[in-house]
MARMAR-601932 format. One record per residue: z negated, y negated, x negated of N, C-alpha, C in turn. Coordinates in steps of 0.001 Angstrom, whole numbers, plus 500000, padded with zeros to 6 digits. Atoms other than C-alpha are relative to their C-alpha. Example, Ala and Ser with C-alpha at 12.3 -4.5 7.8 and 13.67 -1.06 7.14 Angstrom:
MARMAR-601932
500000501190499110492200504500487700500000498800499100
500060501190500820492860501060486330499270498910500770
end
This chain:
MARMAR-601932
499320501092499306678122505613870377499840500086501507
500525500074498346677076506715873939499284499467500576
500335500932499081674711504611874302500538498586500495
499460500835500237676662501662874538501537500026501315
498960499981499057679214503271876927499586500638501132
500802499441499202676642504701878876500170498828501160
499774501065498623677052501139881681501525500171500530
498623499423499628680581502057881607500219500770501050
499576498493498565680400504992883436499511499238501223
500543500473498844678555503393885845500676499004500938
499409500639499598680790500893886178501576500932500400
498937499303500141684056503040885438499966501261500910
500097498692499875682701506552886199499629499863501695
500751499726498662680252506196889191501102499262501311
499309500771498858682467503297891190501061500462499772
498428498889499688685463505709890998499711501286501024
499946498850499170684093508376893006499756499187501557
499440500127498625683723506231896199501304499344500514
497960500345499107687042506242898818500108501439499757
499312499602500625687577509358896303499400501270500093
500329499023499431686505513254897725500163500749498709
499923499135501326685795514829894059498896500921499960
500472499402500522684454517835893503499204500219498651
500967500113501010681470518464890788501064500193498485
499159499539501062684288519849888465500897498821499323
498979501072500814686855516629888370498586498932499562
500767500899500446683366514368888514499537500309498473
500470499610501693682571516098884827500778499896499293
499074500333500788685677515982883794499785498461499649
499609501804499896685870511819884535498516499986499206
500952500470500960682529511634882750499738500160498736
499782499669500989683067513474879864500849498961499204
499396500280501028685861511398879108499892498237500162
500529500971500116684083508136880066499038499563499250
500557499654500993681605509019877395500601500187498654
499167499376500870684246509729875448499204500994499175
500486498396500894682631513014874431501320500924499540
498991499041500343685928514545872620500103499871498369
499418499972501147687840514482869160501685499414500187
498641500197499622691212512344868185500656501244499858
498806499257500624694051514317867604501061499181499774
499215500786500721697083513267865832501077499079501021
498888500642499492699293512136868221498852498610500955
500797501184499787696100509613869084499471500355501022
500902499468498675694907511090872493498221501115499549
501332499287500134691237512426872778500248501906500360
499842498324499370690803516491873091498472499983500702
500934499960499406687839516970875378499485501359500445
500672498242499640685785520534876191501207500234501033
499197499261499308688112522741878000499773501166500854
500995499273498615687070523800881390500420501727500108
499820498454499919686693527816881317500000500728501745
500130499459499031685438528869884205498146499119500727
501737500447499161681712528332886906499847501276500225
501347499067499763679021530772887602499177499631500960
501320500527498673676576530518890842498905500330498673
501041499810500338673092530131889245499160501356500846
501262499506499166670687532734890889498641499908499988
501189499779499932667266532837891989499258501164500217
500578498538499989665471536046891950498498499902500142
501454500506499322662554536224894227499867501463500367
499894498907499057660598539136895615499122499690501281
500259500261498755660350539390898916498896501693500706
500256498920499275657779541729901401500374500089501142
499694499870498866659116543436903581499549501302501081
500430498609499145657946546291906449500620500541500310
498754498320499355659626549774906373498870501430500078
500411499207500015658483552423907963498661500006500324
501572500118500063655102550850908906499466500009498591
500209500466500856654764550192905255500480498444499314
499515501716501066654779546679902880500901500766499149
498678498899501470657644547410900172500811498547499585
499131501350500409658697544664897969501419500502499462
497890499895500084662759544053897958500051498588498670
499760501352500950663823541788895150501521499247500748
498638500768499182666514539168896681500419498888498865
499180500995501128668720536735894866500299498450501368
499259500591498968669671533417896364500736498693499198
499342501091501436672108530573894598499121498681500574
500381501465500087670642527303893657500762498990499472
499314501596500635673248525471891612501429500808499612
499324499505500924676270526458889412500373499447498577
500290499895501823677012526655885669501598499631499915
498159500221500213680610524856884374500149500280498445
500150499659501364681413526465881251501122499248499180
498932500468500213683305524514879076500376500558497998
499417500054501106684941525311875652500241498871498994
499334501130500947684359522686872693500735499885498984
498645499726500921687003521809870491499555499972498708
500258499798501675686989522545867012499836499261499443
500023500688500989685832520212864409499549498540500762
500809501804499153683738517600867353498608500477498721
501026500180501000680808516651865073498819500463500654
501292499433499677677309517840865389499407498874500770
500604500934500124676012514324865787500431499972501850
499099500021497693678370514547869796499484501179500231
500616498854499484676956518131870300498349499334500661
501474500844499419673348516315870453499917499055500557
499436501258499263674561513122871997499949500234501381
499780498986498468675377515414875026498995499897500570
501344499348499527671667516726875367499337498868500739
500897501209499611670240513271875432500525498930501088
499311500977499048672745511759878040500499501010501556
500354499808498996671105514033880654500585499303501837
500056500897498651670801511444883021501053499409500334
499028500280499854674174510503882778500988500833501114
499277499146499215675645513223884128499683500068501268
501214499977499393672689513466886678500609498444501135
499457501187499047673439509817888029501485500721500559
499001500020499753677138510599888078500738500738501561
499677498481499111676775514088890280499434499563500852
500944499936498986674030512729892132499119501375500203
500517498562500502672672516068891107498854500084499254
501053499828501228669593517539888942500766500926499284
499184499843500873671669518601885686499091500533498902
500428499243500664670648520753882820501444500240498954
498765499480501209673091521362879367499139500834498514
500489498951500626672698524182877043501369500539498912
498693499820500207675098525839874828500197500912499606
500742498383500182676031529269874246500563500343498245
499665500083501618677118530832870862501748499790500220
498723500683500227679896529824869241500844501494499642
499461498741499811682887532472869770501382499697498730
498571500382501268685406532593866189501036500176500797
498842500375499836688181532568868329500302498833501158
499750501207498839687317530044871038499201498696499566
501134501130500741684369527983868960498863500019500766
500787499823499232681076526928870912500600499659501421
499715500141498720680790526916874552498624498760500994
500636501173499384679132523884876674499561500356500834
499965499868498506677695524687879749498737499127500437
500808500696498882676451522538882102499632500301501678
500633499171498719674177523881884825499829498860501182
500035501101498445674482521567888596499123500709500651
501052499195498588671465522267890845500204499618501329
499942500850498875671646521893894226498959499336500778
501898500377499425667952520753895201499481499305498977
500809500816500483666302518246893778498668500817499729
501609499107500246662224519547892628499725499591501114
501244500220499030659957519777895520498983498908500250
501650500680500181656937517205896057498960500686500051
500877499322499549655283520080897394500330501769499715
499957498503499829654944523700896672498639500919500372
500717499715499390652413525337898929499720501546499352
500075498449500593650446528560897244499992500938500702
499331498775499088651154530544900283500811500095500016
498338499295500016654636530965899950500471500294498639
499814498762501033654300532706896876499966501386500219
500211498476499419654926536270896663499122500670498167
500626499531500933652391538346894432500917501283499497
499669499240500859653500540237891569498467501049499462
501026498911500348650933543000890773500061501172498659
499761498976501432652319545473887838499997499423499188
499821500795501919652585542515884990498945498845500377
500988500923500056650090539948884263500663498736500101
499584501258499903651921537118885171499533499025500734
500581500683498913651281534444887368501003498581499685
498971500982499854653442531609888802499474498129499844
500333501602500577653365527808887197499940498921500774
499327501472499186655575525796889439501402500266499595
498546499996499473658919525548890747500587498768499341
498934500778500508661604523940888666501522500043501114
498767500040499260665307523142889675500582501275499695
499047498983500823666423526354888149499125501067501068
501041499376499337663132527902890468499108500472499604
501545500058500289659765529735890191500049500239498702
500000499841501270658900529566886561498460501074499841
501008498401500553656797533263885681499473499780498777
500698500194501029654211533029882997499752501667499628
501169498725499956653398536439881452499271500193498979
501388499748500690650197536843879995499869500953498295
499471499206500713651404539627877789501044499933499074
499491500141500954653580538223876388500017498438498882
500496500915500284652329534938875585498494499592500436
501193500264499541648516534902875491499277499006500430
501204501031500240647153531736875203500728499009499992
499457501073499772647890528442876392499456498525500638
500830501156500429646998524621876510500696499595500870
499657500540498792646961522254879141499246498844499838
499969501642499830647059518101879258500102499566501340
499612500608498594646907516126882031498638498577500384
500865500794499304645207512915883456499349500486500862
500505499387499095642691513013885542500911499932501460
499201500043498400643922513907889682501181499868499568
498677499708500224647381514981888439500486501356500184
499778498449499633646774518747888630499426500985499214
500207498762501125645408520258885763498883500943500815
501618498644499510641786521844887478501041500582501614
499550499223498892644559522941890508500684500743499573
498910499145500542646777524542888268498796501234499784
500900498875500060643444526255886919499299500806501308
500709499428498664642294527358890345501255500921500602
498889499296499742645829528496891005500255501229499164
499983498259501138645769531220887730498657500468500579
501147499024499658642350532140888746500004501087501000
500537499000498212642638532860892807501542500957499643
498809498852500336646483534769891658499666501189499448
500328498886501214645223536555888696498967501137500866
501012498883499377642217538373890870500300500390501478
499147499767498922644407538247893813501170501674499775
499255499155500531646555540525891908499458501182498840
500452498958500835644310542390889595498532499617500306
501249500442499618641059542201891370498928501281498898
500950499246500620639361545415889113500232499706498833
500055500227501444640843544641885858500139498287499353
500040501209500642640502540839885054498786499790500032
501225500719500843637352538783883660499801498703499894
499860501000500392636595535287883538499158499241499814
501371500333500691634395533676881456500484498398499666
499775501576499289634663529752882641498872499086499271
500537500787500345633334526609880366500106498785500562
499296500917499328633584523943882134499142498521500138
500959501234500319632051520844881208500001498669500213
500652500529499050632049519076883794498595499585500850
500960499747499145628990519773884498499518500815500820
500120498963498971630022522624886510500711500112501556
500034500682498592631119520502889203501572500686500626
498411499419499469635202522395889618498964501529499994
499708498093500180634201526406888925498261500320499998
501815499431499755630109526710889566499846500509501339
499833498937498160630708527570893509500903501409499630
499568499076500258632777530083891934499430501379499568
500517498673500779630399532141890049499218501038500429
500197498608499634629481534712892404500947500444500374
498231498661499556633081536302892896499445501238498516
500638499168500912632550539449890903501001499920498812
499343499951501771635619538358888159499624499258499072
500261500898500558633874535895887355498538500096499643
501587499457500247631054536758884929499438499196499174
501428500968500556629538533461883362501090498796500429
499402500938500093630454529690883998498605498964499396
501156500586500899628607527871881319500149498240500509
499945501179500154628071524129881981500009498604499486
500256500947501010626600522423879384500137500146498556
499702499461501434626658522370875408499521500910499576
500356498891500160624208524636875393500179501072500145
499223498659499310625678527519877659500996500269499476
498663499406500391628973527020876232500122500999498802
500375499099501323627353527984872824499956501522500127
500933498488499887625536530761874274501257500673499990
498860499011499055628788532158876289500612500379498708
499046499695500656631174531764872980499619501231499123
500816499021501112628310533523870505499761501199500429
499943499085499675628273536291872984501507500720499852
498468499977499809632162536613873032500192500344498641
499481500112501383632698535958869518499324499824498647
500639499673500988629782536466867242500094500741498914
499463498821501408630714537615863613498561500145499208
501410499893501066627240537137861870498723500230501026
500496500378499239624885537936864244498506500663498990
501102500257500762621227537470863228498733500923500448
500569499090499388618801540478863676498379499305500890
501311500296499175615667538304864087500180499315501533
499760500562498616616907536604867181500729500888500878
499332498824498966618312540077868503501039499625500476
498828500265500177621501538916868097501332501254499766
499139498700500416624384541449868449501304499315499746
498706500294499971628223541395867572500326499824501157
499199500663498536630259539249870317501259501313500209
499301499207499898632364541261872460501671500132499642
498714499974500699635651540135871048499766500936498422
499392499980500895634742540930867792499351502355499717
500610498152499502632712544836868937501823500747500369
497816499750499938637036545348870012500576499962498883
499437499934501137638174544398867143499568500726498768
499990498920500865636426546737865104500269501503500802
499327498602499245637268549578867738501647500216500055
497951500254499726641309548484867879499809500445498151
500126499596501033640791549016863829500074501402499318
500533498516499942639598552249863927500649501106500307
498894499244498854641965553464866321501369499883499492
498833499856500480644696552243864388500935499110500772
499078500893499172645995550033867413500120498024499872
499697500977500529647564546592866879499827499087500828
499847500570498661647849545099870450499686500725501204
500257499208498644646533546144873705500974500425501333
498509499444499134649600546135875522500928501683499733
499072498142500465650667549772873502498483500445500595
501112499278499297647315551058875205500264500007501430
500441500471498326645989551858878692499381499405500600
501133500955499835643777549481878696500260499029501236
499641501241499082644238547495881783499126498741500457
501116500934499467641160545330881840500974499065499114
499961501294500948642112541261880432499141498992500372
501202500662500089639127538830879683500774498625499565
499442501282500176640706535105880477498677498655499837
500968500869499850638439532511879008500789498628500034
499444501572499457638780528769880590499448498999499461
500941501202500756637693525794878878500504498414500669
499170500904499491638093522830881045499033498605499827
500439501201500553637878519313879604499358500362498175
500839499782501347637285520799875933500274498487499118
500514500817500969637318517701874597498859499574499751
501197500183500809633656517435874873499302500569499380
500147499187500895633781520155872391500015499002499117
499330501262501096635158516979869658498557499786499900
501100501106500534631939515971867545500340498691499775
500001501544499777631558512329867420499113500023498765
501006500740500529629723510561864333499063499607500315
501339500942498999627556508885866549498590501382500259
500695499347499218626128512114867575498705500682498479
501157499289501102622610513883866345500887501370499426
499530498766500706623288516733863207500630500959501232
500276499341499739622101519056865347501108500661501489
498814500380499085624696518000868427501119500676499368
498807499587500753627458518298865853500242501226499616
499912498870500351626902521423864625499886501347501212
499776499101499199626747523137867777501341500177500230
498562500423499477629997521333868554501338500450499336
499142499823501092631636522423865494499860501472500017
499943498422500303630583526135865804501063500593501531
498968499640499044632254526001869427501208500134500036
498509499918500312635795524738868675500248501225498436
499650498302501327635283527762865136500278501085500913
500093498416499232634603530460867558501455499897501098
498407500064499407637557529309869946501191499858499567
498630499983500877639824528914867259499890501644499694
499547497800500253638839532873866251500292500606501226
500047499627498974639303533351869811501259500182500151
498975499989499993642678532199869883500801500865498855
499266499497501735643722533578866130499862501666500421
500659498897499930642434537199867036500138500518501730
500753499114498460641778537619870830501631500174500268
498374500432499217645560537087871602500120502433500574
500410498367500069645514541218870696499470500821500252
501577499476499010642271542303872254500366499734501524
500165500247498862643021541291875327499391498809500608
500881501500500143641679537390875294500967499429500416
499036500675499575643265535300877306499717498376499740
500414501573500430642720531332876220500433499107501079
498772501251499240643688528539878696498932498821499517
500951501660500359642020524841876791500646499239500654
500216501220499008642037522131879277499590498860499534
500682501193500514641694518647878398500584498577500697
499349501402499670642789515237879719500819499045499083
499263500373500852643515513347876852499942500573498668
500188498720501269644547515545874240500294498999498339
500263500847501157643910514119870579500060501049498593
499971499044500825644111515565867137498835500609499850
500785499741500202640652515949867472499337500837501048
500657498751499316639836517514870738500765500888500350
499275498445499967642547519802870665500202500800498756
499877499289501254641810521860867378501460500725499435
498862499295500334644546522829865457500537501527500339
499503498303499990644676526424865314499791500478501384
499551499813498251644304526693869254501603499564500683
498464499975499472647382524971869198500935500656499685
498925499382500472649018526544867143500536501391500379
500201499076499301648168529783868764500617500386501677
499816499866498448648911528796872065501337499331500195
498442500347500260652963528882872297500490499798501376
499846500412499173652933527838875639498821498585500273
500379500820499740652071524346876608500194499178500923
499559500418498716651956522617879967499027498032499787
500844501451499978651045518539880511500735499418501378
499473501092499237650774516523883463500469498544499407
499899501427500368651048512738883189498992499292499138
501042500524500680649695511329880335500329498293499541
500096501657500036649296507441879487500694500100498876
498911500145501199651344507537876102500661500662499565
499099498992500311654182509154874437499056500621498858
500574499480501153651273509812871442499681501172500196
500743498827499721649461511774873553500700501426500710
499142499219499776652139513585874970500785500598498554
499204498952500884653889514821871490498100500577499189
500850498812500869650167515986870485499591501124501279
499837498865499130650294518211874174500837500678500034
498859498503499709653541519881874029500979499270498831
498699500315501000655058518383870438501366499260500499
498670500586499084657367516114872625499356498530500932
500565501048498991657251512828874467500498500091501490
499338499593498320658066512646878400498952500344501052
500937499633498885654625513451879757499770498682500668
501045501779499579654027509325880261501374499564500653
498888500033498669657627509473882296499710500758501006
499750498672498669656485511890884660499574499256500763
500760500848498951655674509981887960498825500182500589
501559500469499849652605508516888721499684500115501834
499983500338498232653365508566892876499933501610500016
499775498208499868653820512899892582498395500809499462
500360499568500191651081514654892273500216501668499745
499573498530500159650962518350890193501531499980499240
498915500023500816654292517189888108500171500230499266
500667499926501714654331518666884922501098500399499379
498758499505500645656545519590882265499247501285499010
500512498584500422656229523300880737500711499395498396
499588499874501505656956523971876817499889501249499647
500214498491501008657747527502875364500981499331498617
499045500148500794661121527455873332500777498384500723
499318500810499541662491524879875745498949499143500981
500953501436499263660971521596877966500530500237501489
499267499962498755661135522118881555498988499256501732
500407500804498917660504519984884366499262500908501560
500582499285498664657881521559887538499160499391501269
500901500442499181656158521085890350498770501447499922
500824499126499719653088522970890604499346500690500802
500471499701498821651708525069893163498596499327500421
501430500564499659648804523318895316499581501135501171
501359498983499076645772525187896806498648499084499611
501195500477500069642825523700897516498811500817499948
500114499069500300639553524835897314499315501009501154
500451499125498758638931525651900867500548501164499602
499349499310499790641782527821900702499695501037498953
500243499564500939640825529256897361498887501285500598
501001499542499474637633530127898796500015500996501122
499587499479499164639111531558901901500665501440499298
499587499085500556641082533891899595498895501238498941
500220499269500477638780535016897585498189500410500279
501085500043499228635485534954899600499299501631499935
500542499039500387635620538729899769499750501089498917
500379499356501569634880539721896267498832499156499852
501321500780500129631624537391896649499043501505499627
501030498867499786628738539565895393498319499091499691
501419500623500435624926538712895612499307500232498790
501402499745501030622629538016892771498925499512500382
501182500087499959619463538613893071498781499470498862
501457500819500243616557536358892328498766500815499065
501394499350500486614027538185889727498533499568500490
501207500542499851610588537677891047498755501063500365
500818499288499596607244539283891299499341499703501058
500888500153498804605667539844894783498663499669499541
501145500505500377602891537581894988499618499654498250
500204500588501360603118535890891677499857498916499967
500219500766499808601527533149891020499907498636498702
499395500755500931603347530033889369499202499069499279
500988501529500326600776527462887462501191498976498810
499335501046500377602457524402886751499144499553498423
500740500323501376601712523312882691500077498238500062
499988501260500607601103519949881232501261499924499078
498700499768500640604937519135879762499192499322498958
500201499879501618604953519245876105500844498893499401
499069501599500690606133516015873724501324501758499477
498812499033500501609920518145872784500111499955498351
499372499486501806610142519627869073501117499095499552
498539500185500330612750518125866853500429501366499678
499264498633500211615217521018866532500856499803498994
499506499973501329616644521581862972501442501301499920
498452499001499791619332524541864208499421500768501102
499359499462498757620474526309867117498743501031500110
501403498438499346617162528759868974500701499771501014
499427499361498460618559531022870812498832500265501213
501244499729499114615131531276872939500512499392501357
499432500528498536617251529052875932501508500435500059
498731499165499594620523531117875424499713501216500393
500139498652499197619077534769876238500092499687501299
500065499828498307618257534016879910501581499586500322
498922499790499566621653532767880238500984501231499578
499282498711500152623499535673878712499219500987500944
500792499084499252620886538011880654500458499469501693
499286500225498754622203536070883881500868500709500435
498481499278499774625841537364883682499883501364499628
499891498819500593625238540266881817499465501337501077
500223499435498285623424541540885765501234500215500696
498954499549499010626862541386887212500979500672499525
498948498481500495628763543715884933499449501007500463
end
């Protein structure tokens, strides 16, 4: 019935607080019971949650600071909102517990606030408890990737700043994760943002083995930093890169060996170990796939097309199913995500899910099982909404790629040019092109033999 009394407030609720100097506490009260969010009781009056107590929210940041002529990170706290806990009464229906959730924005208008409701367990002698979290800051438009502070002992790396503040990803404990977004909304800055962090912060032990099919045109100036040890461009490379990675059958006449995911996974076997996190292993190998939807075979397309296309999204689905444990880090990239170019078992794998702004609510519940990406505003660039257990509203950090470049400039290493002094090139008569009946690797060696120079 809230929606319906939802203009009410507005009329009732909102045009009562001016003339009228109310604190966040009586304004929740007056909305609660302009919503009529309660239960009768007998003598005919409503019972309504029963205000317990507030809580400051904190933020927990670390800060560097210089002691002693040394850096030395301090962890600091600072409040952003507070939490009103309220006590609901016994025997309100389930159907008003969820009613609550979805009349967000209610509260939100009312406070003039960014608002958040949650609820904690239910206590047998008091019942459940309500709490509604008040922020005091609106989200950012802007969150600049220099005024981050690096974390270095955990594999984490920072998303974007919510109302609640910086939202921490860690790697370790959630491997693998999928990413929606229109084009120029944020997704290839978000990816440039885990990249220049991640080797910012673990410049000897990370890896990154970049598909990017584009053409090349975001992460190919990239590929002489030394973490970065292949960026495949086309359908062909991507093949090559995955069949090196993740080769289970490999074929002796084409000198074909086991991919290095799956050379780990018979050593983690062996060893008896389950996950690389109970090891010392500190190396992690993050592969990027950006725009995999032109992984998606098409009908239209030749066999021979298809079946490359179809062995790529197999091997990245064993990538995801398997690598999570090895040390495989997944991030699939796509614009418009579909049942078809986002393979199932990548999703299913990947229990974190981030989407900018996407054009329909379709395509938004097949990016993060939820609609709300095609509300996110179209005037904000980098707006996104996160998905683990819960949906949460961010801004994302921006870095461009001067700055990128600026950062990570000195880990550039040269490759050198194979060539024989005084060798002399004779140009051939080009050849009418073979039809090709399955995958020769004869134009994937030289690219694996590329990267395989800078390990």
């Amino acid at each position: 019935m809230i929606e319906w009394i939802a203009p009410a407030l507005l009329i009732g609720g909102a045009a009562a607080f001016p003339g009228l100097k109310k604190n966040d506490k009586k304004k929740l009260k007056i909305i609660m019971e302009n919503i009529g969010y309660g239960i009768p009781k007998k003598s005919g009056d409503k019972e309504y949650p029963k205000y317990r107590r507030k809580d400051v929210i904190m933020d927990i940041y670390i800060d560097v600071v210089e002691e002693n002529g040394e850096e030395k990170e301090v962890t600091k706290e600072i409040p952003i909102g507070t939490t009103y806990r309220y006590t609901v009464p016994l025997g309100l229906p389930a159907s008003k517990l969820n009613d609550v959730e979805s009349q967000i924005s209610v509260f939100a208008d009312g406070l003039q606030k960014p608002v958040d409701i949650d609820f904690g367990r239910a206590n047998p002698m008091t019942g459940k408890t309500l709490n509604i979290n008040v922020y005091d800051n609106d989200l950012p438009d802007l969150v600049p990737y220099s005024t981050i502070n690096k974390i270095k002992d955990e594999w984490v790396i920072p998303l974007g700043k919510s109302v609640r503040g910086m939202i921490w990803h860690n790697f370790d404990h959630i491997p693998h994760m999928t990413i929606a977004g229109t084009t120029r909304f944020g997704k290839t800055v978000l990816l440039r943002v885990i990249m220049t962090y991640l080797i910012e912060c673990h410049p000897d032990d990370v890896e990154f083995y970049i598909i990017d099919l584009k053409g090349g045109l975001e992460f190919s100036k990239y590929e002489s930093i030394k973490q970065v040890k292949a960026v495949a461009s086309n359908l062909e490379e991507s093949h090559a890169l995955l069949t090196y990675l993740t080769n289970q059958y490999p074929k002796k006449k084409r000198r074909e060996k086991y991919g290095l995911l799956e050379q780990e996974y018979v050593e983690f076997r062996k060893k008896g170990i389950s996950n690389i996190v109970d090891t010392d292993n500190p190396k992690r190998k993050f592969i990027i796939v950006d725009e995999g939807a032109q992984l998606a075979p098409d009908k239209f397309m030749h066999e021979y097309e298809k079946k490359m296309l179809t062995e790529c999204q197999s091997k990245l689905s064993r990538m995801a199913a398997v690598g999570g444990s090895l040390g495989y880090r997944l991030l699939f990239a796509t614009q418009y995500p579909t049942a078809d170019s986002m393979p199932r078992q990548i999703k299913q794998n990947a229990d974190a899910k981030i989407t900018f702004r996407l054009p329909s609510g379709y395509a938004s519940g097949v990016a993060i099982d939820s609609t709300g990406a095609e509300k996110l505003p179209s005037n904000i660039k980098g707006r996104a909404l996160f998905k683990t257990h819960e949906l949460r509203e961010m801004q994302v950090p921006f870095l461009t790629h001067k700055e990128m470049w600026k950062l990570l400039k000195k880990y550039q290493i040269p490759i050198p040019l194979e060539t024989v002094p005084e060798e002399v090139i004779e140009m051939e008569a080009p050849q009418e092109p073979q039809k090709q009946t399955e995958i020769v690797p004869d134009n994937v060696i030289p690219f694996i033999d590329l990267f395989n120079k800078k390990s």
